[in-house]
GUVEXPA-568189 format. One record per residue (C-alpha): residue number from 1; x, y, z. Coordinates in nm, 4 decimals. Each point is the difference from the previous one (the first is absolute). Layout:
+-----+----------+----------+----------+
:   i :       c1 :       c2 :       c3 :
+-----+----------+----------+----------+
: NUM :        X :        Y :        Z :
...
+-----+----------+----------+----------+
END
This chain:
+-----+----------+----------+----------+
:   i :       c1 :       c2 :       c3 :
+-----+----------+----------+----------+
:   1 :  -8.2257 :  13.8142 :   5.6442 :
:   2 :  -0.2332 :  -0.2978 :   0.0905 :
:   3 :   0.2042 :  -0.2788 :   0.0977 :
:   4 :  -0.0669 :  -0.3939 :   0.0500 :
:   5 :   0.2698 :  -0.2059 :   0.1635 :
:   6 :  -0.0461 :  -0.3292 :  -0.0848 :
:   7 :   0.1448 :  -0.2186 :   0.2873 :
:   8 :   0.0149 :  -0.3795 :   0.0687 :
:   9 :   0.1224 :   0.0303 :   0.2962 :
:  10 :  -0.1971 :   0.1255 :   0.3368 :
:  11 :   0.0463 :   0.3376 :   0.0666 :
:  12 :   0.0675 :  -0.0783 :   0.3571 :
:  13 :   0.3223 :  -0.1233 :  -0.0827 :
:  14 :   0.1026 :   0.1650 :  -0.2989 :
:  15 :   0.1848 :   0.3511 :   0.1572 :
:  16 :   0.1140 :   0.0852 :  -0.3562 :
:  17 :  -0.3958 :   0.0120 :  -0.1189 :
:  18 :  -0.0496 :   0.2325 :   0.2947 :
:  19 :   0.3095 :   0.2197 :  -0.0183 :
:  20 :  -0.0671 :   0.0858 :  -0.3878 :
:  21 :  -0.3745 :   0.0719 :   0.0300 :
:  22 :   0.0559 :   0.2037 :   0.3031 :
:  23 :   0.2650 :   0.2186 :  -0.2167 :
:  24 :  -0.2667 :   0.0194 :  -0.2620 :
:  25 :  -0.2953 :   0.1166 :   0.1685 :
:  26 :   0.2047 :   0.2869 :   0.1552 :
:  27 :   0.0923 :   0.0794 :  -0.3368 :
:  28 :  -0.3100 :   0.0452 :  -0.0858 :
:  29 :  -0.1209 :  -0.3418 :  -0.1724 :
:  30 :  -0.2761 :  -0.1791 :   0.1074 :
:  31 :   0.0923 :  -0.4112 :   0.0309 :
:  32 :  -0.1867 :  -0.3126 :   0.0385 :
:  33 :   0.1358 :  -0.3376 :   0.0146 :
:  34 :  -0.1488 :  -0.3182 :  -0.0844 :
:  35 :   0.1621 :  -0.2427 :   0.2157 :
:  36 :  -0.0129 :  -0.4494 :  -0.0419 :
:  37 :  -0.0542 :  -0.0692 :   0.3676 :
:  38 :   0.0185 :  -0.3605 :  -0.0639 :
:  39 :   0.0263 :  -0.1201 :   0.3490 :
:  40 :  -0.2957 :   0.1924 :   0.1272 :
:  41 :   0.2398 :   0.1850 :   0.2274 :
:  42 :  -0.2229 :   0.3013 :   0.0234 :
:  43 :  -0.3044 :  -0.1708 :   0.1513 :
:  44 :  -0.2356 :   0.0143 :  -0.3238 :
:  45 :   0.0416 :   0.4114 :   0.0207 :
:  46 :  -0.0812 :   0.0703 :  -0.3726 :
:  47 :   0.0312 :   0.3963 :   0.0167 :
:  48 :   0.2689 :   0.2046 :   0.2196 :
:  49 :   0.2148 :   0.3179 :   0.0343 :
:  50 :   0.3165 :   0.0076 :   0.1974 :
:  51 :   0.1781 :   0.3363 :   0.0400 :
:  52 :  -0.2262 :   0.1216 :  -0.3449 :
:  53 :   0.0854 :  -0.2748 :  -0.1744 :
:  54 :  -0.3016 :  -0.1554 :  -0.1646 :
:  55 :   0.0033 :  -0.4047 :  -0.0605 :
:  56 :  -0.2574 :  -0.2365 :  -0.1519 :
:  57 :   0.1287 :  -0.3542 :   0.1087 :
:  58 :  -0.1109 :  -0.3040 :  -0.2083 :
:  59 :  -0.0146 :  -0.3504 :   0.1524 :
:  60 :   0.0916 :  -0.2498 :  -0.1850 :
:  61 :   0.1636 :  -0.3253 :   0.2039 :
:  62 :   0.3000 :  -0.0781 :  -0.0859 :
:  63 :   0.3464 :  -0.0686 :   0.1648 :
:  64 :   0.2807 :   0.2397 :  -0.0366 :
:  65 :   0.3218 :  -0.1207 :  -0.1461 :
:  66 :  -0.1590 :  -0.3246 :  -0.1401 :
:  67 :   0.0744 :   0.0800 :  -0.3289 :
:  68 :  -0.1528 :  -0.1012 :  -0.3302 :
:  69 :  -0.2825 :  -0.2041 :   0.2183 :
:  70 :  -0.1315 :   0.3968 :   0.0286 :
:  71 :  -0.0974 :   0.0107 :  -0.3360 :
:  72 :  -0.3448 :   0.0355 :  -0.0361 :
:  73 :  -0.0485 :   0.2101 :   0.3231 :
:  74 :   0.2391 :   0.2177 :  -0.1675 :
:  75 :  -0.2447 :  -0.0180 :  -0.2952 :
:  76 :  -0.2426 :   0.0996 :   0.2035 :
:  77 :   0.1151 :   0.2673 :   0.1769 :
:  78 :   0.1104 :   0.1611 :  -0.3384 :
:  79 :  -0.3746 :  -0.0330 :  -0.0958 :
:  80 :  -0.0969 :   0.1724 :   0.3195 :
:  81 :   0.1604 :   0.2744 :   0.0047 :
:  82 :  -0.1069 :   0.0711 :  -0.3614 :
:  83 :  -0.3105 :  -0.0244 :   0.1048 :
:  84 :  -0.0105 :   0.2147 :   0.2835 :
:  85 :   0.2090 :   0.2914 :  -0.2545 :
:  86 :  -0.2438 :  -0.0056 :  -0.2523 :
:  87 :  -0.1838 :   0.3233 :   0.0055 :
:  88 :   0.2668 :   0.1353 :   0.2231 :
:  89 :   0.2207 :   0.3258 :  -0.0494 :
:  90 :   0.3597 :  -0.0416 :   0.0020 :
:  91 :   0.2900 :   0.0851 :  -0.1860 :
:  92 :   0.2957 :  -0.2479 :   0.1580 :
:  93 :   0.0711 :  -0.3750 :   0.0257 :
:  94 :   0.2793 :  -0.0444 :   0.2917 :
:  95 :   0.0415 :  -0.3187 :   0.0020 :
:  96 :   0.1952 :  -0.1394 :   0.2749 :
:  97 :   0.3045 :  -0.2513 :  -0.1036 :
:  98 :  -0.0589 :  -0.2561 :  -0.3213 :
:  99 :  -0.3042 :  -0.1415 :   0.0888 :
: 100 :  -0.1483 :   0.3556 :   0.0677 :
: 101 :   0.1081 :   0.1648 :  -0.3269 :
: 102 :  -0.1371 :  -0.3169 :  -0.1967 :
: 103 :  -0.2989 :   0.0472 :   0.1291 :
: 104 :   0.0218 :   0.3891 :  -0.0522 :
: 105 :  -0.0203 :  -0.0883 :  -0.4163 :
: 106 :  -0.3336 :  -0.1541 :   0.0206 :
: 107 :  -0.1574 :   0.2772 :   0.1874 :
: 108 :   0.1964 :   0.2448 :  -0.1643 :
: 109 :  -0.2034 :   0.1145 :  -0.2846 :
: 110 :   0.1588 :   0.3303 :  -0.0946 :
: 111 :   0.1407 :   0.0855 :   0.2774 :
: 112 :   0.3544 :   0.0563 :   0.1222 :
: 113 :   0.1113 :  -0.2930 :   0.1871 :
: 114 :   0.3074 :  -0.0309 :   0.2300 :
: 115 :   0.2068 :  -0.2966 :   0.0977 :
: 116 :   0.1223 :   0.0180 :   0.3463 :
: 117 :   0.2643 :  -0.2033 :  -0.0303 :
: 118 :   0.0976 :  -0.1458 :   0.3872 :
: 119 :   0.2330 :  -0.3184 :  -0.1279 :
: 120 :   0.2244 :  -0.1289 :  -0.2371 :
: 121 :  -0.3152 :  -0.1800 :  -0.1497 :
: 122 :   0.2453 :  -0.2772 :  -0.1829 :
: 123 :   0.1924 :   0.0043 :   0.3257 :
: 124 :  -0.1709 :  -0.2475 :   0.1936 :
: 125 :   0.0726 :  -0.4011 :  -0.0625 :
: 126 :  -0.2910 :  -0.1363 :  -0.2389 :
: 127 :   0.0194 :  -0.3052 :  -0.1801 :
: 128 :  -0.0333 :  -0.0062 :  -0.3765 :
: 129 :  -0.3672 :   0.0257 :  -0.0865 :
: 130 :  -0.0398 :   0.3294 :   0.2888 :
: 131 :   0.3096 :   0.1931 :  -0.0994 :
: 132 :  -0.1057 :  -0.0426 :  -0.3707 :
: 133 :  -0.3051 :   0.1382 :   0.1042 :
: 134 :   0.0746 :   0.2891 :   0.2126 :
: 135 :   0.2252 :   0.1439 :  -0.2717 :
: 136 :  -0.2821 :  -0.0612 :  -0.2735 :
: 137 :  -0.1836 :   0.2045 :   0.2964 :
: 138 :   0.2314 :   0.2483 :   0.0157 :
: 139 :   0.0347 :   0.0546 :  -0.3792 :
: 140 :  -0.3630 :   0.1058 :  -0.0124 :
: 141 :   0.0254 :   0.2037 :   0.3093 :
: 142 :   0.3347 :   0.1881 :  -0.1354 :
: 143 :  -0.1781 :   0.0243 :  -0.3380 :
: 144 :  -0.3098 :   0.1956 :   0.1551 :
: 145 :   0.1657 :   0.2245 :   0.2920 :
: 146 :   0.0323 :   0.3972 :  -0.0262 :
: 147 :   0.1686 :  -0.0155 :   0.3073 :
: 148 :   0.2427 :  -0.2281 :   0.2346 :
: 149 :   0.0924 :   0.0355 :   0.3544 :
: 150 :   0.2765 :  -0.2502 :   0.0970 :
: 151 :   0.1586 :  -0.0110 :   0.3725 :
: 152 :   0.3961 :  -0.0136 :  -0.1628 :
: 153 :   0.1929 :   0.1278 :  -0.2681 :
: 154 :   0.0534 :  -0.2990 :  -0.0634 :
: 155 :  -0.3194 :  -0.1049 :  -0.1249 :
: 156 :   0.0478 :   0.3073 :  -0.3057 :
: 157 :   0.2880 :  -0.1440 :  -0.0883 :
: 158 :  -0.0792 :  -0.3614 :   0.0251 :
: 159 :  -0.2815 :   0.0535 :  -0.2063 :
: 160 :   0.0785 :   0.2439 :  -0.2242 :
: 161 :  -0.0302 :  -0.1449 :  -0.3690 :
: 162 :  -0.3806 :  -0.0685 :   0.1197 :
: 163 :  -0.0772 :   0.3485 :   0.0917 :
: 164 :  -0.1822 :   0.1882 :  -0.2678 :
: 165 :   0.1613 :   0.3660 :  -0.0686 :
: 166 :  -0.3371 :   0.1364 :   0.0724 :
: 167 :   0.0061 :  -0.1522 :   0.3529 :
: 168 :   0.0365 :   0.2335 :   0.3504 :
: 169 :   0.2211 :  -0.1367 :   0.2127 :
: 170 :   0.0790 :   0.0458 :   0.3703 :
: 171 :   0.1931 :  -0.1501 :   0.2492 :
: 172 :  -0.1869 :   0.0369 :   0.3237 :
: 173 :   0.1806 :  -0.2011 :   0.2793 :
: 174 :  -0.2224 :  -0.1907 :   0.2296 :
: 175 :   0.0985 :   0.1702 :   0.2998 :
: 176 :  -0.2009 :   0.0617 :   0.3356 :
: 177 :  -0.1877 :   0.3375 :   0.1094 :
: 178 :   0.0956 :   0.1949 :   0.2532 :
: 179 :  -0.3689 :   0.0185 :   0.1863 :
: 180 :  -0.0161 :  -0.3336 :   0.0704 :
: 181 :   0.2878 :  -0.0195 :   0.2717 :
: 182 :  -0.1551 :   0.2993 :   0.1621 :
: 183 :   0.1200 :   0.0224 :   0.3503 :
: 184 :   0.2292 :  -0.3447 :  -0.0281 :
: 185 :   0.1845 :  -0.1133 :   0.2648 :
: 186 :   0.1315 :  -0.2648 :   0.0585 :
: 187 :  -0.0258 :  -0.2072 :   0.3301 :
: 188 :   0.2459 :  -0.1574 :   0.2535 :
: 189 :   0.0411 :  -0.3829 :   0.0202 :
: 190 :   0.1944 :  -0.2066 :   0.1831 :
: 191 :  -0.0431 :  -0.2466 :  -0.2970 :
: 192 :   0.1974 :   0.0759 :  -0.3402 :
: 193 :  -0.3356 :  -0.0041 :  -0.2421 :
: 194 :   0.0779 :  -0.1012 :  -0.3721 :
: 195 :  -0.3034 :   0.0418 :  -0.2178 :
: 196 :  -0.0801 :  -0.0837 :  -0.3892 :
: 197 :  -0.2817 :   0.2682 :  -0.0806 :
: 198 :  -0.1485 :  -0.0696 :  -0.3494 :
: 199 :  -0.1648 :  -0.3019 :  -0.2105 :
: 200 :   0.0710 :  -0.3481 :   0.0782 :
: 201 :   0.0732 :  -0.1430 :  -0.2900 :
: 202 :   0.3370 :  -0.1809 :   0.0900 :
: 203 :   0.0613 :  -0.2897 :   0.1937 :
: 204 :   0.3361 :  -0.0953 :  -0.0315 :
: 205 :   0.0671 :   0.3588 :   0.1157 :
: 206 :  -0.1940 :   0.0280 :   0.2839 :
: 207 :   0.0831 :  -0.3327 :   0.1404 :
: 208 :   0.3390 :   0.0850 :  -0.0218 :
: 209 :  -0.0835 :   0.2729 :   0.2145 :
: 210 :  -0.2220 :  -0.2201 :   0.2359 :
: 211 :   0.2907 :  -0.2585 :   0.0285 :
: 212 :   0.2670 :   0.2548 :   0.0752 :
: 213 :  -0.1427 :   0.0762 :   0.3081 :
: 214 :  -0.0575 :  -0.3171 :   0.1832 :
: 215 :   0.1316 :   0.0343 :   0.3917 :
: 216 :   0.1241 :   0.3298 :  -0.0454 :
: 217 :  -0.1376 :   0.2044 :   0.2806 :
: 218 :  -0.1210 :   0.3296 :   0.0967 :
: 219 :  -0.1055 :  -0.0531 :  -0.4113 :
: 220 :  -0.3332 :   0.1256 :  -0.1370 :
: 221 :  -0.0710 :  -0.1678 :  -0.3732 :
: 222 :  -0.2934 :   0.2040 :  -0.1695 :
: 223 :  -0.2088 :  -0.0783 :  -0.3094 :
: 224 :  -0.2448 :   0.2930 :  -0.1222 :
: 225 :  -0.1662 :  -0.0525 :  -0.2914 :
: 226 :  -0.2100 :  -0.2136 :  -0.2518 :
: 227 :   0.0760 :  -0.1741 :  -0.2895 :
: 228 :  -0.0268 :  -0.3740 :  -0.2247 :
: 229 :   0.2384 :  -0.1702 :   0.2402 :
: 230 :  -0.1437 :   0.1804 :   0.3757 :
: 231 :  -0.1726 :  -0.3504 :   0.0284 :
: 232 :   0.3321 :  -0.2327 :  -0.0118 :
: 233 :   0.1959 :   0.2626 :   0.2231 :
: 234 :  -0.3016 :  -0.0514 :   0.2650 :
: 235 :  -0.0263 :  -0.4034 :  -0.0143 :
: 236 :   0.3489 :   0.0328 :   0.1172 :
: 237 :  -0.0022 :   0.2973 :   0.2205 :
: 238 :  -0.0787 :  -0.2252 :   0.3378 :
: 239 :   0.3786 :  -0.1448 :  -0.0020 :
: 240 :   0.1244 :   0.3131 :   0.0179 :
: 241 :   0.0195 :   0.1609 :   0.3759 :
: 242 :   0.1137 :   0.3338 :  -0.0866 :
: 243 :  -0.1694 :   0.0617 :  -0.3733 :
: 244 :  -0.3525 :   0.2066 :  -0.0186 :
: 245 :  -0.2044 :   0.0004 :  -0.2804 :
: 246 :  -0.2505 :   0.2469 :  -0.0143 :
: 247 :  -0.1775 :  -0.0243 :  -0.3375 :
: 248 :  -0.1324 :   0.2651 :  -0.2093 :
: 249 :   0.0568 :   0.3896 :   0.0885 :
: 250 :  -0.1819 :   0.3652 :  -0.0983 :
: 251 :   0.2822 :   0.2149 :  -0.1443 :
: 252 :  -0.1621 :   0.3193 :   0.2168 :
: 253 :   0.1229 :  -0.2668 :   0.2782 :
: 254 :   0.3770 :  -0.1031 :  -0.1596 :
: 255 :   0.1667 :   0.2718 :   0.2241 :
: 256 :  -0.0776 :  -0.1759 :   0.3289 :
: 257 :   0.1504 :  -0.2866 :  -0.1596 :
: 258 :   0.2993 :   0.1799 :  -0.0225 :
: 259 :  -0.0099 :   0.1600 :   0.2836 :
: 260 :   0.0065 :  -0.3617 :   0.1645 :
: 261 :   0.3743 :  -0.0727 :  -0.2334 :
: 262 :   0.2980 :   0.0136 :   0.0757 :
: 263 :   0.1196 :  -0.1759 :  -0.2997 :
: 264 :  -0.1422 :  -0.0549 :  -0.3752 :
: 265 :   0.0337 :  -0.3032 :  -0.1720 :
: 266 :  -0.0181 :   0.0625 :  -0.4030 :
: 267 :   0.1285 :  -0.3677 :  -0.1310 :
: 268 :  -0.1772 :  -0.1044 :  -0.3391 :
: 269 :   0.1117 :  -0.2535 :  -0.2389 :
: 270 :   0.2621 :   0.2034 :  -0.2020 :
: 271 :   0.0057 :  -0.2499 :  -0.2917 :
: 272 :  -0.3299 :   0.2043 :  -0.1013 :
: 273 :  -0.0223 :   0.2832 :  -0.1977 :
: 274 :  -0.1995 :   0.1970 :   0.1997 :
: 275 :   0.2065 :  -0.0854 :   0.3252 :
: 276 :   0.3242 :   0.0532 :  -0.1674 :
: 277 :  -0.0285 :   0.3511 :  -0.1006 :
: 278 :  -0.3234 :   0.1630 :   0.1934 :
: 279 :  -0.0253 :   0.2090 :   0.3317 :
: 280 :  -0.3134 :  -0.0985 :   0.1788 :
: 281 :  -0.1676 :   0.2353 :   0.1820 :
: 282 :   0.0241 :  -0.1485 :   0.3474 :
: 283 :   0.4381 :   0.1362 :  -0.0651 :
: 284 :  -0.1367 :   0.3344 :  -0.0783 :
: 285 :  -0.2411 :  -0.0070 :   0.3545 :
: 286 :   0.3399 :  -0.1568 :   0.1750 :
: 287 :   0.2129 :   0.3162 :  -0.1180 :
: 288 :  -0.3067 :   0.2574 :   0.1159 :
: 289 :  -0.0066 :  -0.2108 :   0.3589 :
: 290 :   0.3813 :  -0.0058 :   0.0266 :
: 291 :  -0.0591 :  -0.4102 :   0.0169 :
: 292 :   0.3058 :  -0.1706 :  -0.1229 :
: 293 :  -0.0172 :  -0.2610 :  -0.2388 :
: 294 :   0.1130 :  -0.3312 :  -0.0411 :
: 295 :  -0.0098 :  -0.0611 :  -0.4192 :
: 296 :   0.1834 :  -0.2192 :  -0.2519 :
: 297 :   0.3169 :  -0.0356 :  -0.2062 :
: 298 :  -0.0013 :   0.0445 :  -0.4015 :
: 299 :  -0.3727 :   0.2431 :   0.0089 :
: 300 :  -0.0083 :   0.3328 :  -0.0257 :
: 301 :  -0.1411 :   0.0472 :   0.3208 :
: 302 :   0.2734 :  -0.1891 :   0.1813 :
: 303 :   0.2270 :   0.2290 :  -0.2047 :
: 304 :  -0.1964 :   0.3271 :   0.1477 :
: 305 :   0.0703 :  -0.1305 :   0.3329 :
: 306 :   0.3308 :  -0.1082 :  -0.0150 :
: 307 :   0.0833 :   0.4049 :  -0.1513 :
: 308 :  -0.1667 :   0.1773 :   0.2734 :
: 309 :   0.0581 :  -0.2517 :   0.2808 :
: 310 :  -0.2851 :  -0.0152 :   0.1437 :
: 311 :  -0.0432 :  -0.3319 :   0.0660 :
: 312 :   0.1509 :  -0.3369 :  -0.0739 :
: 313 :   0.0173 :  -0.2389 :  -0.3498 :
: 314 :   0.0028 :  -0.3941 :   0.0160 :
: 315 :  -0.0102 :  -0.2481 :  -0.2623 :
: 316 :  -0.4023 :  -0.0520 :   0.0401 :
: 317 :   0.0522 :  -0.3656 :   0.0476 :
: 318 :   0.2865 :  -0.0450 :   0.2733 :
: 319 :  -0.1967 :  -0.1111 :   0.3258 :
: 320 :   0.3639 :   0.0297 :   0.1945 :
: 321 :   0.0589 :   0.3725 :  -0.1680 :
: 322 :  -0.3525 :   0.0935 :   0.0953 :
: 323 :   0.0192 :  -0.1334 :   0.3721 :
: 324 :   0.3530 :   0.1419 :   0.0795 :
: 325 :  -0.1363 :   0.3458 :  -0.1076 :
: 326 :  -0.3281 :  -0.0151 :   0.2569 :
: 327 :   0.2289 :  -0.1032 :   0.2511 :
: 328 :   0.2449 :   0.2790 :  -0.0489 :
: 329 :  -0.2015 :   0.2488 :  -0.0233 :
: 330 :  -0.2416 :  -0.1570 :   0.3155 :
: 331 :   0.3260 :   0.0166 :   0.2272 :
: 332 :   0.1024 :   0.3406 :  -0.1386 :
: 333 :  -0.3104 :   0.1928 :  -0.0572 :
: 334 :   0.2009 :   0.3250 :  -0.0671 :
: 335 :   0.0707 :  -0.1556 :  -0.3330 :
: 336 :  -0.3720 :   0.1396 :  -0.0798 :
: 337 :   0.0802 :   0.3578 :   0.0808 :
: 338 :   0.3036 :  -0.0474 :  -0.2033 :
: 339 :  -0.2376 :  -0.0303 :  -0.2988 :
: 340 :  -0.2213 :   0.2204 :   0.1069 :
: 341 :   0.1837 :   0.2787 :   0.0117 :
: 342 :   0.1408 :  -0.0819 :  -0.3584 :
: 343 :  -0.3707 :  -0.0692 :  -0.1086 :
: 344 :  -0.0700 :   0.3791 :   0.1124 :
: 345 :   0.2201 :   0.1454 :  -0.2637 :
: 346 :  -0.2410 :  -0.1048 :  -0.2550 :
: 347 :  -0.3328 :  -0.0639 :   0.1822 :
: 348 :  -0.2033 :   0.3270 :  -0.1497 :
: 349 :   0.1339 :  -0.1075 :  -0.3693 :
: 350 :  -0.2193 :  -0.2838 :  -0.0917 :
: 351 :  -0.3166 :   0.1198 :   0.0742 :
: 352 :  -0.3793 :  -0.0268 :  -0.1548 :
: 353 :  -0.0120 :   0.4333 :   0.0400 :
: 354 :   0.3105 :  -0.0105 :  -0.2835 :
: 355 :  -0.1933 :  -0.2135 :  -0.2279 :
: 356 :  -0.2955 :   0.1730 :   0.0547 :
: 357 :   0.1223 :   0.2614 :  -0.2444 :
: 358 :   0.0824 :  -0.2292 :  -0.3069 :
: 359 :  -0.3324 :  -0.1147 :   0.0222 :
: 360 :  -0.1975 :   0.2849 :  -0.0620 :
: 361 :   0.2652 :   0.1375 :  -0.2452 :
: 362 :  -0.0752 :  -0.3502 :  -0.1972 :
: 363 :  -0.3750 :   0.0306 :  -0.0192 :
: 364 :   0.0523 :   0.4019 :  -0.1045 :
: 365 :   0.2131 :  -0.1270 :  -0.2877 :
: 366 :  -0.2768 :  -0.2575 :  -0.1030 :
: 367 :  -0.2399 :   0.2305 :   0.0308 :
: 368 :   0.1502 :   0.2390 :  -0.1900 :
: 369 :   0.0308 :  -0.2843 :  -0.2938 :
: 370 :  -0.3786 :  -0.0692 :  -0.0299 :
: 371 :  -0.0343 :   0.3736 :  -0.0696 :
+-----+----------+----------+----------+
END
């Protein structure tokens, strides 16, 4: 089948884009994905192919996470890519999370369209006016999907009564690929090197992190990533001795991140939704790297961890519980192969290769219904 991703996101950072379409070509599909590079990341490059994957981007300013003040350049981008598939052959609409799938109705004629379903889309805190919205959103989208991808079972049952019958599901979890850590290893330090590896979109969290750390030595603090709040993490990055903030990342590139941690921090706000009951990827690249994790009490995650113990679980918002940790495990590094070694027992069981399978299963199933 002829398949168009629709993406909103840069593909450079998106890993799940990039593992799916990769699965899809070797089954024999050919993909393209329109992708919102809003920020002019990609340096005006209209047309490109990574690894066979095909991408039109569209650039249309616009600053990620500002909300409802994206309106009409999400107008517009919904008008662009209509007009660049007009005249074009193609049988699927992938569109990646709500705002993806939205758009996939308007350009989806009568085609099969697919809602890849990456968060708890009523998970996140809105006020009034936005969370009406998104679930008017969502109606529509659930209303015209032949097929829905979630990352957790909890997502089918969370939103079962809106499912139509008709409606192929699959959870695919939104785990990391093997490839990518080709050849990892991980170097020596004298320094014990925490690092948050993802979007920066929390504050509170992060600064927590930042604050936990001040005149502990032999202490590495390390920052990868982009996000709406990278800005207000850097204005305050100077009064920190010990804290590097590198900025935004290449996921071909995340495993010499890794291979530069000795310990992952995975602290959101847990009084969200999506928080509460997701696994982000960045736990499923710590399990593959045999990085232990420190994560939070009352998610699901924090749950995983504490089971397996393979790392440690704080209350998210405890700066003494947070510091006491670093500087037990800083005098007693063999705390880390402690977890590692428990971390092993599981580390080829979350993996991109297992998902791989689902995948193509779930687009022979909807191709099979348009017969």
């Amino acid at each position: 089948m002829n398949i168009i991703v629709i993406s909103t996101h840069g593909l450079h950072i998106d890993p799940r884009v990039y593992n799916e379409s990769i699965t899809l070509i070797g089954a024999g599909h050919h993909i393209e994905v329109i992708s919102w590079d809003r920020e002019n990341n990609c340096n005006g490059i209209e047309y490109d192919e990574i690894d066979g994957i095909k991408i039109k981007r569209i650039f249309i300013d616009s600053k990620y996470g500002t909300g409802f003040s994206q309106l009409f350049a999400f107008i517009r981008f919904t008008y662009e890519a209509k007009k660049y598939l007009k005249g074009k052959k193609y049988d699927v609409i992938h569109g990646q999370d709500l705002d993806g799938a939205f758009i996939g109705t308007f350009l989806k004629k009568d085609k099969i369209l697919v809602w890849d379903m990456r968060e708890i889309f009523d998970g996140l805190y809105h006020g009034r006016v936005k969370t009406l919205c998104y679930k008017i959103f969502a109606w529509w989208c659930f209303l015209n999907i032949d097929g829905l991808i979630t990352v957790l079972d909890y997502q089918l049952e969370r939103y079962k009564k809106k499912i139509k019958k008709s409606t192929i599901c699959e959870t695919i979890l939104n785990t990391t690929e093997r490839r990518i850590f080709q050849g990892f290893k991980r170097t020596k330090s004298k320094y014990l090197r925490i690092s948050y590896i993802g979007s920066v979109r929390q504050f509170k969290e992060l600064k927590l992190l930042m604050d936990s750390a001040i005149n502990i030595g032999d202490l590495k603090i390390q920052i990868h990533g982009s996000g709406p709040v990278l800005e207000n993490i850097l204005s305050i990055g100077d009064n920190y001795n010990n804290v590097i903030i590198t900025g935004q990342f290449y996921y071909k590139d995340t495993k010499y991140l890794y291979e530069e941690t000795d310990l992952l921090y995975v602290i959101y706000d847990n009084s969200v939704d999506n928080m509460k009951y997701g696994i982000p990827i960045k736990g499923y690249e710590a399990i593959y790297t045999l990085t232990p994790i420190i994560a939070q009490y009352d998610t699901y995650f924090g749950d995983f961890v504490k089971k397996y113990d393979i790392g440690f679980v704080i209350r998210g918002d405890d700066i003494n519980e947070l510091r006491d940790i670093i500087l037990k495990v800083n005098s007693k590094r063999k705390l880390l192969e402690k977890k590692a070694d428990n971390i092993k027992q599981i580390q080829n069981s979350y993996l991109w290769e297992n998902q791989a399978e689902k995948l193509k299963l779930f687009y022979y199933n909807l191709g099979n219904k348009t017969m």
